[in-house]
C-alpha positions in Angstrom: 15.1 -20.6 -3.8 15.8 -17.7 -1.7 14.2 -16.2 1.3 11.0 -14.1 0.5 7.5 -13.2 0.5 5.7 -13.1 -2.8 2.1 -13.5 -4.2 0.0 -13.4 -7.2 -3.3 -11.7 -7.4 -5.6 -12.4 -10.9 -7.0 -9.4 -11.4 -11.0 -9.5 -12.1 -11.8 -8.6 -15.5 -14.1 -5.7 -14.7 -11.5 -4.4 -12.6 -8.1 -4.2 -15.2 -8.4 -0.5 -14.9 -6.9 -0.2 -11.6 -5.7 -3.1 -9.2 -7.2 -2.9 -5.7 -5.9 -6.1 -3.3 -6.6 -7.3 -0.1 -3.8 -5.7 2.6 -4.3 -5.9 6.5 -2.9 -2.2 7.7 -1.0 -2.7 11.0 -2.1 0.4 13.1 -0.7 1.5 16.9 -2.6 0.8 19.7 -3.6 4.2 21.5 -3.3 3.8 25.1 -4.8 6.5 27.2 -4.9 8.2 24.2 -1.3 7.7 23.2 0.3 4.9 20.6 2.4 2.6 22.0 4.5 -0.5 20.6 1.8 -2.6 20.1 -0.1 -2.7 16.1 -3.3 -4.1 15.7 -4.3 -5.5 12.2 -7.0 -4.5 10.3 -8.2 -5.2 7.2 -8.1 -2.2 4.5 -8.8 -2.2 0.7 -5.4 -0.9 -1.1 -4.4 0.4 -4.2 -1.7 0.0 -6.6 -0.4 3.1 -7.5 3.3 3.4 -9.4 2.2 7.4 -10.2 2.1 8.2 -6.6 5.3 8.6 -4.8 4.5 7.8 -1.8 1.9 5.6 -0.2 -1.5 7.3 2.1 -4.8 6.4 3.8 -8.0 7.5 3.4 -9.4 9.9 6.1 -12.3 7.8 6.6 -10.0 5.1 7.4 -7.6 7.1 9.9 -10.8 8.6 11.9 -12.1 4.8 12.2 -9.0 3.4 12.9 -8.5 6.1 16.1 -5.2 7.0 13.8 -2.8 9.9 15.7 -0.8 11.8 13.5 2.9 12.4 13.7 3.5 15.2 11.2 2.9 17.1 8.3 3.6 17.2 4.6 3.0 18.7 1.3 1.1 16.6 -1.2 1.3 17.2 -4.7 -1.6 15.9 -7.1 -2.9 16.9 -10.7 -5.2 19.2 -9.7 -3.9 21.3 -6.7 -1.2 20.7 -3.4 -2.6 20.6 0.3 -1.3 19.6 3.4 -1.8 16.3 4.4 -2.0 14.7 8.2 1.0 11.8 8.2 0.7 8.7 10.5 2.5 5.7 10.9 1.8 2.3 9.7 2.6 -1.3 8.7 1.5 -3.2 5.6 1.1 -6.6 5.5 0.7 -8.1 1.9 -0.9 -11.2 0.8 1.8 -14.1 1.0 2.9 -12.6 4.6 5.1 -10.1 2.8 5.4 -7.3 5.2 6.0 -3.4 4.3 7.4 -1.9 8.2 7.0 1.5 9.4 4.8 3.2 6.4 4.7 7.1 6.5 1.7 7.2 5.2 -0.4 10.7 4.1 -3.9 11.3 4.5 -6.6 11.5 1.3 -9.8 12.2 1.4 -13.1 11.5 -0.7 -15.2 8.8 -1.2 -12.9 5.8 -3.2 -13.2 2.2 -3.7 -9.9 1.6 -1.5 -8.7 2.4 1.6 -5.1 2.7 1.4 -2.6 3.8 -1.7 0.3 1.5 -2.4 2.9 4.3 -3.8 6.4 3.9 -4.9 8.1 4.5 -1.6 6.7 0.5 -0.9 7.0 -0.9 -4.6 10.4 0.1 -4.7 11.0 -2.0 -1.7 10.2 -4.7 -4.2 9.3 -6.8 -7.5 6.2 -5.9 -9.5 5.1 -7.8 -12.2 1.7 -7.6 -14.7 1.5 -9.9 -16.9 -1.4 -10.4 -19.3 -0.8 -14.2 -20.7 -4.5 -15.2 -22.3 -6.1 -12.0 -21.4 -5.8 -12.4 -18.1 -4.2 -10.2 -15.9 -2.1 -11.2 -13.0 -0.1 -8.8 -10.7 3.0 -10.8 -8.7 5.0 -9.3 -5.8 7.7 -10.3 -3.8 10.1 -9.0 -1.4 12.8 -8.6 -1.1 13.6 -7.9 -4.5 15.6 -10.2 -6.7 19.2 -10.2 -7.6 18.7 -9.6 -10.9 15.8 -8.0 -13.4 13.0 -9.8 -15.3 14.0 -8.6 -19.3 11.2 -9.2 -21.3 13.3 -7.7 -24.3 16.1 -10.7 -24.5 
């Protein structure tokens, strides 16, 4: 067995349309109204995404969080582009599996998450849904492995 971090979430029944998990965002500590070194954990609704390329956080989440933004950027959706606020942050997964240094965009409007797990974090690792007696289970780990899961063989 190698060195990782991985976990398995069972997905609730009423909830196989999209697959929201427990994450604790790691956010810097403004001091005198700057961010320093330090990150403080809090806990944050996220989620999975694999048609968004890159991961965000909800405004509400950002403005409660004291979040300072670092940039800029263009987002791209189905309906229409805006700029977006970008701020830094850390994910930490169930399992202890640890995304580091997360550019994350701002989104607004009122969801069921607080956070969006995009590809520029699942590419960082496995991603696995299985459905074996109709129940759903989503399994991550990190780093990925050293060679792919082929259901076709």
């Amino acid at each position: 067995m190698g060195d990782y971090a991985a976990f398995s979430f069972r997905v609730p029944d009423n909830h196989r349309h999209s697959i929201i998990i427990d994450v604790e965002l790691y956010v810097p500590v403004p001091v005198q109204g700057y961010p320093q070194d330090k990150m403080i954990p809090l806990r944050a609704k996220a989620l999975i995404d694999t048609g968004a390329s890159r991961s965000a956080v909800s405004s509400s989440f950002a403005h409660a969080a004291k979040l300072s933004s670092y940039g800029k950027c263009t987002i791209k959706t189905a309906k229409d582009e805006y700029i977006s606020s970008v701020y830094n942050v850390s994910v930490m997964f169930p399992g202890r599996m640890l995304a580091t240094n997360i550019k994350a965009a701002e989104f607004s409007g009122k969801h069921r998450f607080d956070f969006i797990i995009g590809m520029d974090i699942l590419c960082m690792a496995d991603l696995a849904i299985t459905n074996a007696g109709r129940v759903m289970v989503l399994s991550m780990r990190s780093p990925p492995a050293d060679k792919h899961i082929d259901f076709s063989g």
